[in-house]
LUMKOL-882100 format. One record per residue: residue in one letter; x negated, y, z of N, C-alpha, C in turn. Coordinates in steps of 0.02 Angstrom, whole numbers, padded with zeros to 5 digits, always signed. Example, Ala and Ser with C-alpha at 12.3 -4.5 7.8 and 13.67 -1.06 7.14 Angstrom:
BEGIN
A-00660-00284+00390-00615-00225+00390-00660-00165+00390 S-00642-00112+00354-00684-00053+00357-00645+00002+00394 
This chain:
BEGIN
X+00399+01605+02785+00411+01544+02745+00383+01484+02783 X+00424+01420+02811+00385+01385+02829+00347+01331+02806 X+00301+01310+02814+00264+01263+02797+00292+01198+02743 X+00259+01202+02702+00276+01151+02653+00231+01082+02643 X+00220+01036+02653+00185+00995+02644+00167+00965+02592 X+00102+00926+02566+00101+00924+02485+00137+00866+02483 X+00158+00828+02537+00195+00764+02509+00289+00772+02481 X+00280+00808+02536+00357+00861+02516+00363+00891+02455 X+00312+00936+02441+00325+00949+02373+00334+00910+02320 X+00287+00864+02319+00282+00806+02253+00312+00779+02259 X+00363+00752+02310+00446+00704+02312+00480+00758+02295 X+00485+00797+02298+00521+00868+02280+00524+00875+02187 X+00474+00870+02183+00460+00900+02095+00459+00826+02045 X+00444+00770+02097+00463+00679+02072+00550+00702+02053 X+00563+00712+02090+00637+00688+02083+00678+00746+02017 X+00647+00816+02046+00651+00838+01991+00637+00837+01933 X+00590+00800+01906+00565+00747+01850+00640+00716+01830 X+00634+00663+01882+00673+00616+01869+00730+00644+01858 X+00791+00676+01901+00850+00672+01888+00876+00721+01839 X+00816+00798+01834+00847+00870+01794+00804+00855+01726 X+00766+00842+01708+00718+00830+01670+00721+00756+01635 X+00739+00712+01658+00761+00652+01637+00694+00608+01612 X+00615+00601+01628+00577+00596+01625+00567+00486+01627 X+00557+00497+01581+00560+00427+01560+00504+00390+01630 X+00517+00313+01642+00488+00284+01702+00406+00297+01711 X+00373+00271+01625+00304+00277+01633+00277+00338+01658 X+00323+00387+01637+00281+00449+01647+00302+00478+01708 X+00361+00458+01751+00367+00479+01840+00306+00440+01861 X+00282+00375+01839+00246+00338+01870+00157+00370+01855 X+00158+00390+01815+00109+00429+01804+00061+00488+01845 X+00117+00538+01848+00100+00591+01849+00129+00562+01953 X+00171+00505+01976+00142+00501+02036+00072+00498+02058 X+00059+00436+02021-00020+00425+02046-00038+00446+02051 X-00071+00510+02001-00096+00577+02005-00108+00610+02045 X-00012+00635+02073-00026+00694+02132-00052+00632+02211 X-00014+00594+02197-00039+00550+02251-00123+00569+02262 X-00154+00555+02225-00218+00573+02227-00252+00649+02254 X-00214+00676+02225-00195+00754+02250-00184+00765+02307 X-00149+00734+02332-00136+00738+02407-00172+00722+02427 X-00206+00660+02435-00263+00643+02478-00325+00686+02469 X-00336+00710+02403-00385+00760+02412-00357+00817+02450 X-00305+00844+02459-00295+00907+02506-00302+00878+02573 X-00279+00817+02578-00275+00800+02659-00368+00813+02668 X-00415+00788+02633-00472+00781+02660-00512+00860+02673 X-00478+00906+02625-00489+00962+02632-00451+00989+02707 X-00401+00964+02726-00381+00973+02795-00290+01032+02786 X-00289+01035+02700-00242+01068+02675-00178+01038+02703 X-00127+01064+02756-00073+01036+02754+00015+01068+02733 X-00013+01114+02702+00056+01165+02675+00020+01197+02603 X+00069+01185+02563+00049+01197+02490+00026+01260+02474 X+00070+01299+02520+00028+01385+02527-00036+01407+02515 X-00066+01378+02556-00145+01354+02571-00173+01346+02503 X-00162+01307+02450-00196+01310+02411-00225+01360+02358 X-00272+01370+02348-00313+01423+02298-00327+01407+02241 X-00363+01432+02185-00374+01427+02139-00435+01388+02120 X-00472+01396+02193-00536+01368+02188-00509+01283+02217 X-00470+01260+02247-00449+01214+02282-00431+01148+02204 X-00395+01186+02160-00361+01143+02100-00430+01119+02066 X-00473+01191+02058-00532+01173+02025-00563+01111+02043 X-00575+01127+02107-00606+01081+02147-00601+01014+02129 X-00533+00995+02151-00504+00935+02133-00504+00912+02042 X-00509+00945+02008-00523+00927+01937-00605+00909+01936 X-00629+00947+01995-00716+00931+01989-00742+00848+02012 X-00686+00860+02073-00690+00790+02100-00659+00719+02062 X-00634+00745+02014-00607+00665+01984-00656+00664+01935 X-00700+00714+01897-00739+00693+01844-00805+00659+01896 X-00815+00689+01957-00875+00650+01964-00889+00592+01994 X-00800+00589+02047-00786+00504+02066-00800+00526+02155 X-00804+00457+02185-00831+00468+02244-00854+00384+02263 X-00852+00374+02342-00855+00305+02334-00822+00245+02329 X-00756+00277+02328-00701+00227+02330-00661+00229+02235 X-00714+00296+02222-00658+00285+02152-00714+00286+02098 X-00721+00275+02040-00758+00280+01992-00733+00345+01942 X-00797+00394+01920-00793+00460+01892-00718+00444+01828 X-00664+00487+01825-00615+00492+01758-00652+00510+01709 X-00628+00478+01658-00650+00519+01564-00620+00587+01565 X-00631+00620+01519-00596+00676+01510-00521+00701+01512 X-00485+00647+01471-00436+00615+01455-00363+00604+01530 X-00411+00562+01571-00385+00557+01632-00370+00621+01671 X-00433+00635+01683-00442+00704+01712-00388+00771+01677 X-00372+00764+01612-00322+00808+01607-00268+00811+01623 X-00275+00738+01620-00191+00693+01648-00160+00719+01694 X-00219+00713+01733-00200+00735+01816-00180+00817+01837 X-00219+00859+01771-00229+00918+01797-00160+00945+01757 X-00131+00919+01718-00054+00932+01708-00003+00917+01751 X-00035+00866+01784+00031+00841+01831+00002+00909+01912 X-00020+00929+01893-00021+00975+01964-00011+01045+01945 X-00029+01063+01876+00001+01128+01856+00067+01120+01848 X+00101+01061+01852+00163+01063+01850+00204+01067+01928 X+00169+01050+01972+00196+01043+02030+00200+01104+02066 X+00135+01132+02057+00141+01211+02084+00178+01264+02030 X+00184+01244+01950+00229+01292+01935+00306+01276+01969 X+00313+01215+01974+00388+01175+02012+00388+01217+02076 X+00333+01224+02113+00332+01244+02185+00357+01312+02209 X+00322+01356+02135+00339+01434+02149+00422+01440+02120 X+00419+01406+02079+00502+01416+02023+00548+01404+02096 X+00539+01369+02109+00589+01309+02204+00580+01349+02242 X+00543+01403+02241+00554+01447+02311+00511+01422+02354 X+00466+01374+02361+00398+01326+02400+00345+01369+02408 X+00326+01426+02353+00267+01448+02363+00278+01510+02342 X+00232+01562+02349+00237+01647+02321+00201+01633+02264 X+00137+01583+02260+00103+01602+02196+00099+01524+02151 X+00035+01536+02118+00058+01482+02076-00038+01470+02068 X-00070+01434+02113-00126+01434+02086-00167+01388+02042 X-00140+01367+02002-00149+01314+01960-00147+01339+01901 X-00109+01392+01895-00098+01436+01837-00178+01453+01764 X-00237+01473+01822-00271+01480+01772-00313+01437+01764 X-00298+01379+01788-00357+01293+01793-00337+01265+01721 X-00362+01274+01674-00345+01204+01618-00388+01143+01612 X-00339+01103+01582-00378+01041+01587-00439+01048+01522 X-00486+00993+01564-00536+00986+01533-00542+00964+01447 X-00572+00968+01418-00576+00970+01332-00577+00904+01321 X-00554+00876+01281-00556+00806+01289-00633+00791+01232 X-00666+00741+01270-00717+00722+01211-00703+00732+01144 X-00765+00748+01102-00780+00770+01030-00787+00688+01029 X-00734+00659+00971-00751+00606+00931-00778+00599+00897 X-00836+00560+00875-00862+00573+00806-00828+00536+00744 X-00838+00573+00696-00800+00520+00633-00848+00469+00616 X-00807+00415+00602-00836+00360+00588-00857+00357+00504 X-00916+00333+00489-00955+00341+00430-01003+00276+00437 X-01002+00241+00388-01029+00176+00345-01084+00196+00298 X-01146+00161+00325-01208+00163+00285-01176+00153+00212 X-01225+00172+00192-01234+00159+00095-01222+00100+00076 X-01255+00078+00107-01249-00010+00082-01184-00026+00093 X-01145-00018+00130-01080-00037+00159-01024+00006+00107 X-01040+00059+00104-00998+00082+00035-01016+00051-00033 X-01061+00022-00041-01076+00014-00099-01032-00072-00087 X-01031-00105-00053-01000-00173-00047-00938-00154-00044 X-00911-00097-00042-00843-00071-00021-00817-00078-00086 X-00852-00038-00114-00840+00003-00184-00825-00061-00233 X-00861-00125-00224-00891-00153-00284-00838-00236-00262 X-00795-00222-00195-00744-00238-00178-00679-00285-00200 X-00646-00246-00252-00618-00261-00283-00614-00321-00338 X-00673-00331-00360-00701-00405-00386-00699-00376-00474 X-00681-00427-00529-00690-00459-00569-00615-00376-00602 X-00655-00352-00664-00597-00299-00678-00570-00299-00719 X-00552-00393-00753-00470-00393-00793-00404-00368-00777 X-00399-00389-00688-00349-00360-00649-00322-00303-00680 X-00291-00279-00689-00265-00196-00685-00263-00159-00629 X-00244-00231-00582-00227-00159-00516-00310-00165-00510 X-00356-00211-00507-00427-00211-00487-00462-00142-00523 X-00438-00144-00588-00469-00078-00599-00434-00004-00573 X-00377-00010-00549-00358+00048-00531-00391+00060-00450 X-00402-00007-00418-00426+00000-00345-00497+00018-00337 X-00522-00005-00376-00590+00027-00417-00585+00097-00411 X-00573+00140-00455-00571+00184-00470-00535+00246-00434 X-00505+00249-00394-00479+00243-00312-00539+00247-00244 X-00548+00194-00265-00626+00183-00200-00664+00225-00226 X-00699+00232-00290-00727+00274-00323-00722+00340-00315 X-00666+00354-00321-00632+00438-00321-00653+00460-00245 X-00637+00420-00189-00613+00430-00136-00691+00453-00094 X-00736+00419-00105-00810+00404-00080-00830+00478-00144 X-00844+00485-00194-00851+00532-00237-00841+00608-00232 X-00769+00607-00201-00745+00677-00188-00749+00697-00101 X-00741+00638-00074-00724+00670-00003-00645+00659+00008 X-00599+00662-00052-00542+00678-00033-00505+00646-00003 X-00470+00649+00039-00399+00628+00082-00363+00575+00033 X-00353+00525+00091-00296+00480+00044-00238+00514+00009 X-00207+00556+00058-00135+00576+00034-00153+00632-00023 X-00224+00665-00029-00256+00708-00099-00274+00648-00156 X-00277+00620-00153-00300+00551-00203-00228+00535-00219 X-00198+00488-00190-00133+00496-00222-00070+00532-00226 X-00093+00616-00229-00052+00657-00247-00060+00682-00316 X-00127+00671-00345-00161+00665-00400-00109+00677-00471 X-00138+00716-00494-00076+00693-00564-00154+00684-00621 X-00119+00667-00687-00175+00656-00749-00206+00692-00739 X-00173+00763-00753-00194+00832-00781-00240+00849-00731 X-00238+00827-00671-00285+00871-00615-00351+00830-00633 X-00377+00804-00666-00439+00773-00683-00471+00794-00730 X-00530+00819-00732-00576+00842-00804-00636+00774-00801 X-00662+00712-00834-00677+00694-00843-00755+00733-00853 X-00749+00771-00890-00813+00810-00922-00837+00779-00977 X-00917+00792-00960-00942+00755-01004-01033+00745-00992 X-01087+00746-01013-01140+00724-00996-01183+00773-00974 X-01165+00812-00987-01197+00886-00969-01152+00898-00923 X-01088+00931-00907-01049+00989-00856-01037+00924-00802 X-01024+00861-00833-00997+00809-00759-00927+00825-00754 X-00892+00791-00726-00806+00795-00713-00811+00840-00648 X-00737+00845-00646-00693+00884-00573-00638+00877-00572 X-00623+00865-00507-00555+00842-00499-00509+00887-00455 X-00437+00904-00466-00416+01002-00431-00381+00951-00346 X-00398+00970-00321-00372+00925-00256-00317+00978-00219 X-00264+00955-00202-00233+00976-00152-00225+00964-00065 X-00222+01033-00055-00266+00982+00023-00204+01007+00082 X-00215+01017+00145-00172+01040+00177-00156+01105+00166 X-00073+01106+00197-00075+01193+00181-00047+01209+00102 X-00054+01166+00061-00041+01155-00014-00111+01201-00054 X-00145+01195+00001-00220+01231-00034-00257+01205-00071 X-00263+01215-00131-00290+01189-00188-00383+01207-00208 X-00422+01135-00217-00476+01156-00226-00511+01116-00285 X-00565+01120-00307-00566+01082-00368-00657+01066-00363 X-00652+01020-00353-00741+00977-00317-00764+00942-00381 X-00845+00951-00367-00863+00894-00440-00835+00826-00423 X-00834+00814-00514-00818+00723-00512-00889+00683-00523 X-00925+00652-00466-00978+00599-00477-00964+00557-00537 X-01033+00502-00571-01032+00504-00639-01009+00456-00631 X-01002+00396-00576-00997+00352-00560-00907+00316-00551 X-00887+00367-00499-00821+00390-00501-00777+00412-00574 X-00814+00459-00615-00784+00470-00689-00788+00411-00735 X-00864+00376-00703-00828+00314-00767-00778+00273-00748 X-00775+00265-00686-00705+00225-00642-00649+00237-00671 X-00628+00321-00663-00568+00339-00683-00537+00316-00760 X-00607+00335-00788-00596+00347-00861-00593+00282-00895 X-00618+00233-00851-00597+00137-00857-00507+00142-00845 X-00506+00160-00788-00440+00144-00773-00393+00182-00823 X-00402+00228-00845-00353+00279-00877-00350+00245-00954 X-00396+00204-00976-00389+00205-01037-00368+00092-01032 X-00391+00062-00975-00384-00015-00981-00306-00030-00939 X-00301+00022-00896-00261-00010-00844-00200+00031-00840 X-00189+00091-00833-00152+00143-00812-00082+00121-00854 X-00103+00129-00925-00068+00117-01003+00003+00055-00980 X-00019+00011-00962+00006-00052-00942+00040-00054-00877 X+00021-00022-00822+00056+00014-00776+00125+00046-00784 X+00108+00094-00821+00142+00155-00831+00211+00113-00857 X+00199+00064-00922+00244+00036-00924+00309-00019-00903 X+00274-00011-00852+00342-00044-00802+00383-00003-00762 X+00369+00049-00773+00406+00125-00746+00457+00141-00812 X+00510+00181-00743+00551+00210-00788+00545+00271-00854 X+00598+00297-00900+00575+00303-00962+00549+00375-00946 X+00587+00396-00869+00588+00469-00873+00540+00482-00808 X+00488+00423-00776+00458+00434-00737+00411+00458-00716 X+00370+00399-00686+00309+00444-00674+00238+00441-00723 X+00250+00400-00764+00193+00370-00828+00158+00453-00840 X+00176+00510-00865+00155+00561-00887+00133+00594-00832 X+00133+00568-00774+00109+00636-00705+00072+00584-00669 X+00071+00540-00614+00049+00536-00565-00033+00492-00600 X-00078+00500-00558-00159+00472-00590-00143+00396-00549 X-00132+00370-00489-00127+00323-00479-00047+00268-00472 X-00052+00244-00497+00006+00203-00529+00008+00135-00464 X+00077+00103-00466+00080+00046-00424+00118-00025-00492 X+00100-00052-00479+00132-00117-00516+00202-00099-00531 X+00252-00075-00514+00304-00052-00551+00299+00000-00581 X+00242+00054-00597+00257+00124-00630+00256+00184-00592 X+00273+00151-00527+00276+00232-00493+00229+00253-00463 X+00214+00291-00447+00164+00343-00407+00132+00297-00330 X+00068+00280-00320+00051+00246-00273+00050+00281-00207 X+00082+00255-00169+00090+00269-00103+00042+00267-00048 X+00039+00326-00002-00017+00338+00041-00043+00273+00078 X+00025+00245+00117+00021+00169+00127-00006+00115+00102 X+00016+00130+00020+00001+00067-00003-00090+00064-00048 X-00114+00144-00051-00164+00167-00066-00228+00133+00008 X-00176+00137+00088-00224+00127+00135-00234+00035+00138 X-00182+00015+00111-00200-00063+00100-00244-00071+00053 X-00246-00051+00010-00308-00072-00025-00370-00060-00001 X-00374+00002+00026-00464-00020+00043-00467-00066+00118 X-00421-00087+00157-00419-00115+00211-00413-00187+00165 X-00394-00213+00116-00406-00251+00074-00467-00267+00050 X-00492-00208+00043-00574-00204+00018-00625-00218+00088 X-00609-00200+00092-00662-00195+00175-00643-00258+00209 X-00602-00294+00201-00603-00365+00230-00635-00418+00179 X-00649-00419+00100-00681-00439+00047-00758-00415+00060 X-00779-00346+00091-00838-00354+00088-00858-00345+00163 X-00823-00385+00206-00840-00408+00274-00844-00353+00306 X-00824-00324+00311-00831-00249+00351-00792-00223+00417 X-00717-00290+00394-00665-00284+00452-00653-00207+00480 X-00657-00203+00553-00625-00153+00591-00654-00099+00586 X-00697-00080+00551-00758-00025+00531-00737+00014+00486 X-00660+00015+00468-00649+00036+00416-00576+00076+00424 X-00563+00146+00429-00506+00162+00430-00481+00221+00381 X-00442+00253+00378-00417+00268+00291-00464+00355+00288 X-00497+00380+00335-00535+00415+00313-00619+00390+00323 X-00620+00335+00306-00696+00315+00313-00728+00328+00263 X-00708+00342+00177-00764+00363+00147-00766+00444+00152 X-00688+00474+00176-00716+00531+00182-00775+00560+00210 X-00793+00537+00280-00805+00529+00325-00884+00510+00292 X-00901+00467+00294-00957+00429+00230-00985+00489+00187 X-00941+00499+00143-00966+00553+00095-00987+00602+00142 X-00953+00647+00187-00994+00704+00218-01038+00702+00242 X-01029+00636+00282-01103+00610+00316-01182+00606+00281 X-01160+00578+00221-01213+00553+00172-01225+00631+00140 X-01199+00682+00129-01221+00734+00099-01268+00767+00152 X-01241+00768+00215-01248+00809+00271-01352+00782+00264 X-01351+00730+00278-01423+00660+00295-01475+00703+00256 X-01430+00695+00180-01492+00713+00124-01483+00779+00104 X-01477+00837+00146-01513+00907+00124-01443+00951+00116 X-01384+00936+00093-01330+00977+00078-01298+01031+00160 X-01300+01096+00110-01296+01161+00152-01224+01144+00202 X-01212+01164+00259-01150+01126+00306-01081+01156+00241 X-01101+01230+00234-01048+01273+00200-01026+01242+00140 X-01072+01219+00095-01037+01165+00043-01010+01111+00055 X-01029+01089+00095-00983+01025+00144-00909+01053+00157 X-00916+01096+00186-00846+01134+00215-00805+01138+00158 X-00833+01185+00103-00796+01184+00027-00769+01126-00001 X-00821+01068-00002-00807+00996-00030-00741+00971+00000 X-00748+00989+00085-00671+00926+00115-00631+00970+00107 X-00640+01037+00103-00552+01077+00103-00558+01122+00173 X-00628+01116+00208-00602+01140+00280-00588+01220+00264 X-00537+01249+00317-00542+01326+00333-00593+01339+00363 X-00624+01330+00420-00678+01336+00454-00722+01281+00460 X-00795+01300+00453-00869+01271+00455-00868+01247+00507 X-00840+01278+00574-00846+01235+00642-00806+01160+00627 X-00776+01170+00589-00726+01075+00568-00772+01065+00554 X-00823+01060+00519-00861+01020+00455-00911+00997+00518 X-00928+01052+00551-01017+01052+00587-01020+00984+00643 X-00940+00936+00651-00925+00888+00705-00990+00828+00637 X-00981+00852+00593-01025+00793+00535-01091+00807+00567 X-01111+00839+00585-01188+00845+00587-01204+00811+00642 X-01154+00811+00703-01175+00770+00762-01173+00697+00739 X-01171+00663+00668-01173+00607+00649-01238+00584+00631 X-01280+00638+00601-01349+00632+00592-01395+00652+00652 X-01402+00663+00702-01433+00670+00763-01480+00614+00768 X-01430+00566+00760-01507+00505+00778-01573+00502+00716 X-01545+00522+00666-01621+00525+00621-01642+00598+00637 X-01625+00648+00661-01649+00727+00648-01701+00675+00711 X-01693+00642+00782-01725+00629+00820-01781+00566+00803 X-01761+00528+00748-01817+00497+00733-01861+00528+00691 X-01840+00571+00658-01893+00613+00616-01955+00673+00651 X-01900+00687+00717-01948+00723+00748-01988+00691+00798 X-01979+00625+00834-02011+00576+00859-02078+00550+00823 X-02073+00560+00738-02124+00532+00711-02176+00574+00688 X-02145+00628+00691-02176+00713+00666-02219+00761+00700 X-02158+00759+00768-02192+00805+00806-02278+00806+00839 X-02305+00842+00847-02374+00810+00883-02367+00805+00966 X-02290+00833+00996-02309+00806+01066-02232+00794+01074 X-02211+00753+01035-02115+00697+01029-02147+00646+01079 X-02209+00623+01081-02228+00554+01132-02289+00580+01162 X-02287+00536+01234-02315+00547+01267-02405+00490+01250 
């Protein structure tokens, strides 16, 4: 077989992009840069036929873009995967083309992309959230109320909040406390306490606001089922559920700090802070697995470290 060069290949598997594959501009332009980069790392390795390359060689080069050199500054994770697709693609292109016997790129995956943390708003900031809405002659004010309420209360998902019907609400009472049956992904159904705070919300809205709602809906609508109502009667929309607290959060100055799972997000956080087991957490949002829930705990790290900074007898020097 003779010699293949990596520049040959990657005009080789470019074009095949381009003309069999039909690969939109950004992304030929992409995944050039990439191998471009690729290449110059094989040239410095002294690699000049694609043959040559090993398994340890791809690695390599995924090692070398996270840590940079002097002409380039270290990739995020993100990048670095970027790249490491556009070269598992070239050597699977290479062996498919008849270019190479093997395929060593095969068992290199790209790197994990950073753990995001969810974003979560002190107390105080929910509580300006919550209290938002203003002055509660409004109707819709009390329904947005009671909404913010629910939402910070349960944990639950916008699109579980207003999938809501009456019936899925037990109010309670002063002793048992309310619960509300949530549907979550999956159509998996779970049923979490209702905070007292949140039940008087609802139970404002259900009895000042809802009534008056309902009646601008049709005869055969949604008045008897859905818990949150929109100014014509019908069932409030995930959309129009995420304007309101982006509504709210610009009333209590909060701006860009705020996105449609932030009290979820909030609530787990705030349980997680003050003592609650990870596993009831897990139960509360709906997760299948505790490893979902346990990304909450890397939210409290900075107090587990000020507590043990102030505790420990040798945290300081």
């Amino acid at each position: 077989m003779s010699p293949v060069t990596p520049e040959l290949a990657i005009g080789a598997f470019l074009d095949h992009l381009a003309v069999e594959r039909g690969a939109a501009a950004n992304t030929l332009a992409s995944y050039r840069r990439d191998l471009l980069r690729y290449a110059e790392y094989l040239e410095r390795l002294g690699v000049r036929d694609v043959a040559q390359v090993d398994t340890a060689v791809v690695t390599g080069f995924a090692s070398h873009l996270r840590e940079g050199d002097e002409d380039r500054r270290p990739l995020a994770a993100s990048s670095t995967a970027r790249a490491v697709v556009a070269v598992r693609g070239l050597h699977r292109f290479a062996l498919r083309d008849g270019l190479t016997l093997g395929d060593p790129a095969r068992a290199v995956r790209p790197p994990p992309a950073a753990r995001r943390l969810p974003k979560a708003i002190p107390l105080e900031s929910v509580e300006a959230l919550l209290a938002a809405p203003g002055p509660l002659e409004n109707p819709l004010a009390v329904r947005d109320r009671a909404l913010l309420e629910l939402l910070y209360g349960t944990g639950a998902r916008i699109s579980e909040a207003v999938g809501l019907s009456v019936d899925d609400v037990d109010l309670g009472d002063s002793r048992s406390g309310g619960s509300v049956l949530l549907s979550g992904k999956g159509g998996k159904e779970r049923r979490v306490p209702l905070g007292r705070y949140a039940a008087v919300a609802i139970d404002d809205y259900l009895v000042r606001s809802r009534p008056g709602l309902a009646s601008n809906g049709p005869e055969t609508g949604t008045r008897a089922g859905a818990l949150f109502l929109n100014a014509r009667g019908g069932r409030l929309s995930r959309q129009s559920a995420w304007s309101v607290m982006r509504s709210a959060a610009q009333k209590a100055g909060l701006g860009e700090e705020i996105s449609p799972h932030t009290l979820r997000h909030s609530f787990a956080t705030h349980l997680l802070e003050r003592g609650a087991d990870v596993r009831v957490v897990q139960e509360l949002l709906g997760h299948s697995s505790v490893t979902t829930t346990q990304i909450y705990t890397l939210v409290t790290i900075d107090q587990l470290r000020e507590v043990y900074a102030a505790a420990h007898p040798r945290a300081r020097r």
